[in-house]
PDB file of N, CA, C and O in Angstrom:
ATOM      1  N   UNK A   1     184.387 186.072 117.142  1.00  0.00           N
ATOM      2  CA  UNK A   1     184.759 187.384 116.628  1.00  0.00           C
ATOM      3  C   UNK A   1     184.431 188.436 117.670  1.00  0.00           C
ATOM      4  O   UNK A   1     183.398 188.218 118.303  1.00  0.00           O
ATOM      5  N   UNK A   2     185.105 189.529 117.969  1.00  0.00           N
ATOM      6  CA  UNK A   2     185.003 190.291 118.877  1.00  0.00           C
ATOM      7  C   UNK A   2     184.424 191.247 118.558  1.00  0.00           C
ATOM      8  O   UNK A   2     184.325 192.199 119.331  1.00  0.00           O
ATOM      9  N   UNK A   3     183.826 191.255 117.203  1.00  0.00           N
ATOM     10  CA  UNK A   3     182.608 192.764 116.794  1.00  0.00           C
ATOM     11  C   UNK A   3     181.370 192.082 117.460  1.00  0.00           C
ATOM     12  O   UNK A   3     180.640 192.920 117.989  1.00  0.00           O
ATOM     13  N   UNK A   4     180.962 190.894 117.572  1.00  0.00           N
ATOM     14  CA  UNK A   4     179.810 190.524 117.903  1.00  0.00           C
ATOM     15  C   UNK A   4     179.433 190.586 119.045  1.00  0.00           C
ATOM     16  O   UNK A   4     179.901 189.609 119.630  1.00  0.00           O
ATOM     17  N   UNK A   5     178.708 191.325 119.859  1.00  0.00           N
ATOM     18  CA  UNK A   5     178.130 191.660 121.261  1.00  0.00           C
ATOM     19  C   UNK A   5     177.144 190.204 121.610  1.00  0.00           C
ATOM     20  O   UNK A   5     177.180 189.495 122.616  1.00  0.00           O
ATOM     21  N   UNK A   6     176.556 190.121 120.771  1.00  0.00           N
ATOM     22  CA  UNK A   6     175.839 189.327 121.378  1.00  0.00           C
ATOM     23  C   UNK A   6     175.457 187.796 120.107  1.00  0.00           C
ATOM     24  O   UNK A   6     174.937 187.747 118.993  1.00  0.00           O
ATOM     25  N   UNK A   7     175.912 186.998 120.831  1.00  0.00           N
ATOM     26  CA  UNK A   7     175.549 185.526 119.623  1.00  0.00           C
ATOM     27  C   UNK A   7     174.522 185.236 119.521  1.00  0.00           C
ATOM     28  O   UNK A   7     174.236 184.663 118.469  1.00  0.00           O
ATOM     29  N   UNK A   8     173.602 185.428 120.368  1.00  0.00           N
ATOM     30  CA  UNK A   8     172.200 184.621 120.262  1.00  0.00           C
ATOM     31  C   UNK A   8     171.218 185.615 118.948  1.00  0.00           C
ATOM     32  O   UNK A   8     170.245 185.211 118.312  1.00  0.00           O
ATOM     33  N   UNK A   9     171.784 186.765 118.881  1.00  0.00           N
ATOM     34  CA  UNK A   9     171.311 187.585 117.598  1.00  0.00           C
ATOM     35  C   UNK A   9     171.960 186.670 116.668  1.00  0.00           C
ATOM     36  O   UNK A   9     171.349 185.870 115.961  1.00  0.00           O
ATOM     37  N   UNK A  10     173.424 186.845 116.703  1.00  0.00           N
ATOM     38  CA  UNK A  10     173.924 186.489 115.553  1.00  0.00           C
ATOM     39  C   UNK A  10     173.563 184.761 114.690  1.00  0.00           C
ATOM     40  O   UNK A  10     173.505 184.643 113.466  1.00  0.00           O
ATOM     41  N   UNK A  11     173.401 183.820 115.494  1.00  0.00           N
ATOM     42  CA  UNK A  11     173.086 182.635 115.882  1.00  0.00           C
ATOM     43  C   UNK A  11     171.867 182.861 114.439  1.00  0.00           C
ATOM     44  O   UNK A  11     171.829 182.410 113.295  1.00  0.00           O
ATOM     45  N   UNK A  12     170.916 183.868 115.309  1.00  0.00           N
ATOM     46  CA  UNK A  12     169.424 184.076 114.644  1.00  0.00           C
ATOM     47  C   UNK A  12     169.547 184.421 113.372  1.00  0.00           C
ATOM     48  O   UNK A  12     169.133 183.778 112.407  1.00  0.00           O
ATOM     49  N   UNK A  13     170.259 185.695 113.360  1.00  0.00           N
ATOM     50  CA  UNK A  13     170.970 185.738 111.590  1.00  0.00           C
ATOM     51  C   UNK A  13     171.347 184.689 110.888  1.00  0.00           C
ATOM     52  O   UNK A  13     170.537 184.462 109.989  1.00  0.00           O
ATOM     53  N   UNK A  14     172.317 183.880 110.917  1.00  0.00           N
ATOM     54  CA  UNK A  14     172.520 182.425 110.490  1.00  0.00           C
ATOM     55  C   UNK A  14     171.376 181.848 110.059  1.00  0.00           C
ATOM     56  O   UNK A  14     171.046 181.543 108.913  1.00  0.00           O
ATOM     57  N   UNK A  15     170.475 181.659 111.673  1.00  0.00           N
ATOM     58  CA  UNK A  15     169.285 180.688 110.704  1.00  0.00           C
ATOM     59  C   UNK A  15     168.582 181.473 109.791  1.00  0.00           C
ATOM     60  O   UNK A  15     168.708 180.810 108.761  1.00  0.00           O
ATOM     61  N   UNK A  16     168.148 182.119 109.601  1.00  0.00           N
ATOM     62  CA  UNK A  16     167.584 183.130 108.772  1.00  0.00           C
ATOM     63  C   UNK A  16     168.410 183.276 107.447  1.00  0.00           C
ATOM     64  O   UNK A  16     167.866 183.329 106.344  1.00  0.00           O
ATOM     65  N   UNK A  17     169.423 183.321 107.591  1.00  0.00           N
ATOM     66  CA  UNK A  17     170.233 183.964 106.003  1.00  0.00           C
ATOM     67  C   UNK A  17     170.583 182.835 105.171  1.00  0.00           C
ATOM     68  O   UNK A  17     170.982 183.034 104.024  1.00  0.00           O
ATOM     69  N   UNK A  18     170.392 180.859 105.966  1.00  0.00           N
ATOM     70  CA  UNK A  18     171.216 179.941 105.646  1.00  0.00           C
ATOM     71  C   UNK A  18     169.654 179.236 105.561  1.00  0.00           C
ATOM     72  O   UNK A  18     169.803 178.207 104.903  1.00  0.00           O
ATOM     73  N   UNK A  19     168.449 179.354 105.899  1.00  0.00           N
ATOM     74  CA  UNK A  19     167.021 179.264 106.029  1.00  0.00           C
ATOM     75  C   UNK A  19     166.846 178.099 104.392  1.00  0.00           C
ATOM     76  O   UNK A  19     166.355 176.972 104.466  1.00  0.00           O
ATOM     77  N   UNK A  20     167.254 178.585 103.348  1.00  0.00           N
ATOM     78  CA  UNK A  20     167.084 178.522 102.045  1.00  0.00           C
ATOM     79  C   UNK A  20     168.299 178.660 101.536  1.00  0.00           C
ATOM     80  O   UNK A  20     168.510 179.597 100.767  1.00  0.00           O
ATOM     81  N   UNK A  21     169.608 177.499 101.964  1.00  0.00           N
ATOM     82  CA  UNK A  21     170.710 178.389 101.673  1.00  0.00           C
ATOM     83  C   UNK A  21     170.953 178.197  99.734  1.00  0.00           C
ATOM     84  O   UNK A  21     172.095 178.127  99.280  1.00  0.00           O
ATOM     85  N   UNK A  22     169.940 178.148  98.980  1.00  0.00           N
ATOM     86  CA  UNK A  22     170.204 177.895  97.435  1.00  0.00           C
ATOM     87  C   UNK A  22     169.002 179.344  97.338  1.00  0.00           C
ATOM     88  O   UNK A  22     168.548 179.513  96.206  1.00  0.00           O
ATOM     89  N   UNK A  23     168.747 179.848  97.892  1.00  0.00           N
ATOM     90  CA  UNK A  23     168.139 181.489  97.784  1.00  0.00           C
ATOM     91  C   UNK A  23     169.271 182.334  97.715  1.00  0.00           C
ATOM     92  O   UNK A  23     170.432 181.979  97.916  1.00  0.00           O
ATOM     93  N   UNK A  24     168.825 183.624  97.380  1.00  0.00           N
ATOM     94  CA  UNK A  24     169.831 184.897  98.077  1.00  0.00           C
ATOM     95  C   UNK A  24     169.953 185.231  98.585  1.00  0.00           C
ATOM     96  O   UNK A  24     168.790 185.629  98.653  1.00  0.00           O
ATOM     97  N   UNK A  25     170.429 185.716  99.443  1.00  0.00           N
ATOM     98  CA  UNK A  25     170.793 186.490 100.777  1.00  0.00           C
ATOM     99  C   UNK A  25     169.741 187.380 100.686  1.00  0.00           C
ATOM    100  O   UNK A  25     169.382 187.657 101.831  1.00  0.00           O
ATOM    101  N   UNK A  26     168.966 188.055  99.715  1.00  0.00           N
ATOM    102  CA  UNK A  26     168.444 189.151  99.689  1.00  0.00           C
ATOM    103  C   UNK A  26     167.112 188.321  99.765  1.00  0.00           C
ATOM    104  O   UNK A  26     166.651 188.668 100.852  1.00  0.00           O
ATOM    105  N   UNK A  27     166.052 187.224  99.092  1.00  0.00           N
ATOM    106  CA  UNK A  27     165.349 186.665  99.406  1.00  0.00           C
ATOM    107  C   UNK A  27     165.203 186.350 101.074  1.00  0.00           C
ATOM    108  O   UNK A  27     164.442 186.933 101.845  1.00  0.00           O
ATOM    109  N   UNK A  28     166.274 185.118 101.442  1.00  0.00           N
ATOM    110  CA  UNK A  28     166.331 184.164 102.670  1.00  0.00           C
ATOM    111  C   UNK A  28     166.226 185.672 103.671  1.00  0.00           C
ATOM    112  O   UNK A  28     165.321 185.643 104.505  1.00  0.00           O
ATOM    113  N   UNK A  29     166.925 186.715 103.638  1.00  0.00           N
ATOM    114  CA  UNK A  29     166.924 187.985 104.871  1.00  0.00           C
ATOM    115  C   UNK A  29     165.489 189.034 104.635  1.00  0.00           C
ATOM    116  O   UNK A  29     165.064 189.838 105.465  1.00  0.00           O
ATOM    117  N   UNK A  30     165.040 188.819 103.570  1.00  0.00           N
ATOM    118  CA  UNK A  30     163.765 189.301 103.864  1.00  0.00           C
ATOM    119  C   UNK A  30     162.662 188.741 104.853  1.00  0.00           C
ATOM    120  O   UNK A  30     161.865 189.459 105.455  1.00  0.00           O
ATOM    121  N   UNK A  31     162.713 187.588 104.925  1.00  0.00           N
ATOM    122  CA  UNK A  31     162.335 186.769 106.430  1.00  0.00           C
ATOM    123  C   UNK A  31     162.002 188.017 107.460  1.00  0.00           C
ATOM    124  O   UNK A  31     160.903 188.307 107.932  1.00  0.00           O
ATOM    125  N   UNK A  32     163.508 188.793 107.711  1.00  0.00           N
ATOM    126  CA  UNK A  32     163.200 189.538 108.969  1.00  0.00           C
ATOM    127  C   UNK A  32     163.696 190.903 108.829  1.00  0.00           C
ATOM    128  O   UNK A  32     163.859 191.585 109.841  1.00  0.00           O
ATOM    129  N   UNK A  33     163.988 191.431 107.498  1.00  0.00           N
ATOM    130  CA  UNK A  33     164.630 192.681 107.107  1.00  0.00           C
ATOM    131  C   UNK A  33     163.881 193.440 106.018  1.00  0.00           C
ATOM    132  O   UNK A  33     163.569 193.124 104.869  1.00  0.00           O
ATOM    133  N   UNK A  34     163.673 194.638 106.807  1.00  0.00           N
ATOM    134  CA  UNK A  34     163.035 195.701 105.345  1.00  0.00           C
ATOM    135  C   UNK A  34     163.777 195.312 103.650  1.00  0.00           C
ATOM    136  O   UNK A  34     164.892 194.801 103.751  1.00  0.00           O
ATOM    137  N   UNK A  35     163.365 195.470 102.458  1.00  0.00           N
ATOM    138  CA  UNK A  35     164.440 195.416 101.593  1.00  0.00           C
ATOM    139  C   UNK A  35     165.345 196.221 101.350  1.00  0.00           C
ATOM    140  O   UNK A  35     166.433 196.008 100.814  1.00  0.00           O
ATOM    141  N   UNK A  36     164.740 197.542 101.897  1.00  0.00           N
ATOM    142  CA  UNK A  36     165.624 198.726 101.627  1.00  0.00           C
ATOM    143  C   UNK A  36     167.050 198.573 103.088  1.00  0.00           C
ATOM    144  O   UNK A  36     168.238 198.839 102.909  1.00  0.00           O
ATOM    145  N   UNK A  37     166.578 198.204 104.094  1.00  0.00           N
ATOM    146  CA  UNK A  37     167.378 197.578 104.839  1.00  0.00           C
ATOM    147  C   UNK A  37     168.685 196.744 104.523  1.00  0.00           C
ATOM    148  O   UNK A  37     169.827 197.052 104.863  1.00  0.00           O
ATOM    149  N   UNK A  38     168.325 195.715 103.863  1.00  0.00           N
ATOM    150  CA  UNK A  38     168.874 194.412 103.467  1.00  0.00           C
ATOM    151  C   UNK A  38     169.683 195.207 102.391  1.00  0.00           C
ATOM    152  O   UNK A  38     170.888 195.084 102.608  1.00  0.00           O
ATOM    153  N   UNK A  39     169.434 195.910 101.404  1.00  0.00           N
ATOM    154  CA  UNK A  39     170.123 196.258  99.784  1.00  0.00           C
ATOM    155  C   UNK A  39     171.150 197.563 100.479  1.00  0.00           C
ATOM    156  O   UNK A  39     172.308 197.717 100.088  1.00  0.00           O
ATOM    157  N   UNK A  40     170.723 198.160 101.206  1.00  0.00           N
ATOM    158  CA  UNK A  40     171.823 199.273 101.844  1.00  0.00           C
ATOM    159  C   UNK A  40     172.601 198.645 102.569  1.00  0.00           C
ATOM    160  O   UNK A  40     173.767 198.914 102.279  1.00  0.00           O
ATOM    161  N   UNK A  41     172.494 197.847 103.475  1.00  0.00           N
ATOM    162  CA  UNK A  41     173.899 196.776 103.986  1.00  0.00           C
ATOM    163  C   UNK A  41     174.508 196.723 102.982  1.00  0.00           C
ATOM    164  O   UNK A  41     175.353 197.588 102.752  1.00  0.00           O
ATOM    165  N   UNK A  42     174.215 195.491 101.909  1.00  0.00           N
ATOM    166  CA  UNK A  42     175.184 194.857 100.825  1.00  0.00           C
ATOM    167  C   UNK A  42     175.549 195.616 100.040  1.00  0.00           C
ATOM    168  O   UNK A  42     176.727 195.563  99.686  1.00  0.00           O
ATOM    169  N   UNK A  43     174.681 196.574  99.498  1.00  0.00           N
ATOM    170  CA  UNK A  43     175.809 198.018  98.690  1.00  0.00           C
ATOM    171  C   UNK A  43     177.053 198.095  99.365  1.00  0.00           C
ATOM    172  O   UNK A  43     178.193 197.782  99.022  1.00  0.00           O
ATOM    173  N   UNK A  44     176.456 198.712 100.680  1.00  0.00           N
ATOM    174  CA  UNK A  44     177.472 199.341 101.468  1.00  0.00           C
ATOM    175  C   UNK A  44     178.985 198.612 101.871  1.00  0.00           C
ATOM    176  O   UNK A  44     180.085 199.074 102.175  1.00  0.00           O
ATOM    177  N   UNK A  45     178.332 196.960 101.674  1.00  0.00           N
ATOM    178  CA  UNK A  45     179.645 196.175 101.690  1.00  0.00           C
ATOM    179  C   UNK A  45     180.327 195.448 100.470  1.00  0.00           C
ATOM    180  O   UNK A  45     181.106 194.495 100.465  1.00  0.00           O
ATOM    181  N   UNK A  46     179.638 196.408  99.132  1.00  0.00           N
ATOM    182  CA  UNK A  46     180.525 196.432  97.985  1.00  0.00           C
ATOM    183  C   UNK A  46     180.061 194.751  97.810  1.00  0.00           C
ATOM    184  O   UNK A  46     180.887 193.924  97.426  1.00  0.00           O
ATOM    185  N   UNK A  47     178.687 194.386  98.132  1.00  0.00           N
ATOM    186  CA  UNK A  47     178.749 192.782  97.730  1.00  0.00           C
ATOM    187  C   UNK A  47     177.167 192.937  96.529  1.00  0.00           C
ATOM    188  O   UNK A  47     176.897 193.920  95.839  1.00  0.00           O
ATOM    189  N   UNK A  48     176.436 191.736  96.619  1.00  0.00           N
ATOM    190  CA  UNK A  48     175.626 191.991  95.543  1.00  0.00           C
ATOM    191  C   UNK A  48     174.382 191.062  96.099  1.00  0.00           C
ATOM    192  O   UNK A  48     174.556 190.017  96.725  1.00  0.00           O
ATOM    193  N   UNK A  49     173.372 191.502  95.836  1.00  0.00           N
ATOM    194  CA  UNK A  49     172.306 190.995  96.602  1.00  0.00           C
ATOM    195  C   UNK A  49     171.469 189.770  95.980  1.00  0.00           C
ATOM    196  O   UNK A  49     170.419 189.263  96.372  1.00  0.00           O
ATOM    197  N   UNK A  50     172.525 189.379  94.556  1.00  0.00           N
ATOM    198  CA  UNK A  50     172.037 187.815  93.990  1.00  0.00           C
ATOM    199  C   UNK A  50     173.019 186.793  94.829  1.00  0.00           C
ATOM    200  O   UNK A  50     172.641 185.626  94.938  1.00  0.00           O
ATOM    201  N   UNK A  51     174.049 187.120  95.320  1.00  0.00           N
ATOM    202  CA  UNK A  51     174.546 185.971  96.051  1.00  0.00           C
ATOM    203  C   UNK A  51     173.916 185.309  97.079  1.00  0.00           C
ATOM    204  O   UNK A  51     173.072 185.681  97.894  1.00  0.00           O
ATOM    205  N   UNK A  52     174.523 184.169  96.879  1.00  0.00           N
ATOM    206  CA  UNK A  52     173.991 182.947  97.839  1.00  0.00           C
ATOM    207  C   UNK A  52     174.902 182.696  98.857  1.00  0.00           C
ATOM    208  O   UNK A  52     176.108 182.599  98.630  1.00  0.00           O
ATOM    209  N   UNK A  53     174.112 182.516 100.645  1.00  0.00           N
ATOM    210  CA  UNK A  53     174.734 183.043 101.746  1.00  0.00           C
ATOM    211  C   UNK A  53     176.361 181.727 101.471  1.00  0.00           C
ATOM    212  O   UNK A  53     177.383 182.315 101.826  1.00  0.00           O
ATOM    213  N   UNK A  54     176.599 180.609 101.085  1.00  0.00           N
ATOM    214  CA  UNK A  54     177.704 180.444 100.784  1.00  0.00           C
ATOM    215  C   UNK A  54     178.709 180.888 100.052  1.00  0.00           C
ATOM    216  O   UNK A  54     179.810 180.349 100.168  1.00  0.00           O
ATOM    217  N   UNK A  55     178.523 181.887  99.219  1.00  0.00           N
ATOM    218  CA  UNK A  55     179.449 183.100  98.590  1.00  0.00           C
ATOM    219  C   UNK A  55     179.585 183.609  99.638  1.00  0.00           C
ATOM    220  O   UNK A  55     180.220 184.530  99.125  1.00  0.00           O
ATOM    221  N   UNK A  56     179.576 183.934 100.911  1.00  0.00           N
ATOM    222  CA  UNK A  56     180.512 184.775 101.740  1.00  0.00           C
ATOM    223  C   UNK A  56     181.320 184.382 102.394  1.00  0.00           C
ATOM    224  O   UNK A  56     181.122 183.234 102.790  1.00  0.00           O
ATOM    225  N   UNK A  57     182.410 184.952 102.784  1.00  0.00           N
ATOM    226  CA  UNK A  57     183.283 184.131 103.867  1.00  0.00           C
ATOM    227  C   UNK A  57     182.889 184.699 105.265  1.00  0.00           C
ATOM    228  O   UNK A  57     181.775 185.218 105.329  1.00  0.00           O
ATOM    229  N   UNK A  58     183.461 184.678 106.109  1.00  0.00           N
ATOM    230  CA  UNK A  58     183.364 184.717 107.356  1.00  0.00           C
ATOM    231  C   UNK A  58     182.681 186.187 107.740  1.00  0.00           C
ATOM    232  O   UNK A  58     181.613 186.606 108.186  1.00  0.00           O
ATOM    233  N   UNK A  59     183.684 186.595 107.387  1.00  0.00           N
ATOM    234  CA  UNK A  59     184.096 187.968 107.558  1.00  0.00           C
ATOM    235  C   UNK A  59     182.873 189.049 106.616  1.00  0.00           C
ATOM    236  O   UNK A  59     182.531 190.147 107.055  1.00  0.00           O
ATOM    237  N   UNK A  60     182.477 188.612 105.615  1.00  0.00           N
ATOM    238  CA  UNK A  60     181.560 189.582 105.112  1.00  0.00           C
ATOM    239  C   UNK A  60     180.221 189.085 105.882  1.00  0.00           C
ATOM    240  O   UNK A  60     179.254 189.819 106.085  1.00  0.00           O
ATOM    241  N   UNK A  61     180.297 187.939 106.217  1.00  0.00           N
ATOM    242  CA  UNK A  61     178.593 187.322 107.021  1.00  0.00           C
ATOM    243  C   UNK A  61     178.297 188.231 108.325  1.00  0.00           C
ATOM    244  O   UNK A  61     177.175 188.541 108.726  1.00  0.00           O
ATOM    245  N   UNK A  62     179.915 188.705 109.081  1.00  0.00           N
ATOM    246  CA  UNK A  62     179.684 189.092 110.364  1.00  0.00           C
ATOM    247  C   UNK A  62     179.327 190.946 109.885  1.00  0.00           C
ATOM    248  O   UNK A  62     178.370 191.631 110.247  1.00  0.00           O
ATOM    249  N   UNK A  63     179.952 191.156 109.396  1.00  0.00           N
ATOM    250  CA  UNK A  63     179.929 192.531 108.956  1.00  0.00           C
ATOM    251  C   UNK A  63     178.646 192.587 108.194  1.00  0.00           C
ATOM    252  O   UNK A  63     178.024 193.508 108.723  1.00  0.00           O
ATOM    253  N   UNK A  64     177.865 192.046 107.153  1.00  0.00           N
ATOM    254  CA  UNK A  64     176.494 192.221 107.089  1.00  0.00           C
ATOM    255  C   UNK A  64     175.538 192.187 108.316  1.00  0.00           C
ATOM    256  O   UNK A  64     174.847 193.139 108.678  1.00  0.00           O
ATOM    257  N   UNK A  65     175.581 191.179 108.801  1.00  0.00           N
ATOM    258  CA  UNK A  65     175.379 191.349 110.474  1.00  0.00           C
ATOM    259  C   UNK A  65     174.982 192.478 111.190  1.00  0.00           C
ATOM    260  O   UNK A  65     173.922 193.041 111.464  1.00  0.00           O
ATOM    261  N   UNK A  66     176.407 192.657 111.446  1.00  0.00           N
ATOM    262  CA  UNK A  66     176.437 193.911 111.876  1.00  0.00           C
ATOM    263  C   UNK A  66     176.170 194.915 110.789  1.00  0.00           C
ATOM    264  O   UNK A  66     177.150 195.627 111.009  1.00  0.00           O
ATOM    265  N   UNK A  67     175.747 195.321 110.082  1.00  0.00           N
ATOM    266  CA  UNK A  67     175.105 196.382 109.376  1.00  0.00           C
ATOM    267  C   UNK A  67     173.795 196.143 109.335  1.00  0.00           C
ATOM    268  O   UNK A  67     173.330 197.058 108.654  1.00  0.00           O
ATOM    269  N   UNK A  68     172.870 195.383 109.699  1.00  0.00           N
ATOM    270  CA  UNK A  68     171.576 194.880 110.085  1.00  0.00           C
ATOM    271  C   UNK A  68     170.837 195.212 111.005  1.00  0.00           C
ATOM    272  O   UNK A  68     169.644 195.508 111.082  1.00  0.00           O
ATOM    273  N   UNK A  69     171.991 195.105 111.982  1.00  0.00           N
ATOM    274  CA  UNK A  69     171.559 195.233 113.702  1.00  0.00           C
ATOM    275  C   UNK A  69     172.024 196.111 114.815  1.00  0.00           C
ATOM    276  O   UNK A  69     171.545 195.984 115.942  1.00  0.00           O
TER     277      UNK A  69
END
């Protein structure tokens, strides 16, 4: 994907968000994210912070991402 500057972040996100992938995204990313951090991304991307990082497709994983970092 061409929003991503750099993979070895993104790479790191992965392990981190997929860490516990039967957690939530909002659990497994507290690992390395404020909560208020983590819950203003996923508002902001109209998603919900009980999902589990396989509820996303591609495209919302990179764009949380990038609203992270």
């Amino acid at each position: 994907n061409t929003k991503i500057s750099d993979y070895r972040k993104y790479y790191e996100f992965l392990l981190v968000i997929f860490n516990a992938k039967r957690k939530t995204i909002l659990n497994n990313l507290l690992k390395k994210y404020k909560k208020e951090d983590i819950i203003s991304a996923v508002e902001g991307l109209k998603l919900n912070t009980t999902l589990r990082p396989e509820d996303l497709n591609v495209d919302q994983m990179v764009d949380l991402y990038l609203k992270l970092n």
